[in-house]
C-alpha positions, 0 to 999 in steps of 0.5 A, a space after each residue: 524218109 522214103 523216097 519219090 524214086 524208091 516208092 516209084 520203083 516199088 509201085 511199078 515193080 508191084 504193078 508188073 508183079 500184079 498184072 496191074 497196069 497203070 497209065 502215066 495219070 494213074 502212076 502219078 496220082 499213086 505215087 504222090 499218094 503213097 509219099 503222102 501216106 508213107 511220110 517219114 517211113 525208110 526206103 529200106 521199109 518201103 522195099 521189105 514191107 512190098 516184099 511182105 505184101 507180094 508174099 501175103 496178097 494176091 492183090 495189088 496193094 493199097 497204101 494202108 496195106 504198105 503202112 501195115 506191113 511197115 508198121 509190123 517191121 517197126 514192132 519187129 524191130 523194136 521187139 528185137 531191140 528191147 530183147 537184145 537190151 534184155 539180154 545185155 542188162 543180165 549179162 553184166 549180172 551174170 557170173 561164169 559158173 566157176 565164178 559162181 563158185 567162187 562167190 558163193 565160197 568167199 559168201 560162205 565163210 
């Protein structure tokens, strides 16, 4: 889950990032907002997904746009999760090509 530190180091470092000052009211309110909206969502999400935000936007983001690029990084690794369980389940059917041979000789006789 993401933290009350790492989302307030990731507001204020996208307010500095942004040019996007913010008065100790208006920091709270978006940090208590942001762990609202962001429940249960990694620290290590939260920092990639400000880091897609600063490569895409030219705007300082909303939290939906925070859960947006978070909900990218969790298909991305869901995508890479079910290829790699692809990739697993035929090699154990896979034989070497000498080990090919082999069986379509002994298959033969």
């Amino acid at each position: 889950m993401a933290t009350d530190l790492q989302i307030k180091a990731q507001i204020g470092r996208l307010s500095t990032v942004y040019r996007h000052p913010l008065d100790e009211d208006e920091f709270a309110l978006i940090a208590e907002v942001w762990a609202e909206v962001l429940q249960g969502v990694s620290d290590q999400h939260v920092h990639e997904a400000a880091l897609m935000h600063m490569r895409a936007s030219r705007f300082f983001p909303s939290p939906a746009d925070i859960l947006r690029h978070v909900e990218s990084l969790q298909a991305d690794a869901y995508r890479r999760r079910e290829s790699m369980r692809g990739r697993l389940a035929l090699s154990e059917f896979t034989r070497s090509g000498e080990a090919q041979c082999t069986y379509n000789a002994a298959k033969a006789q």
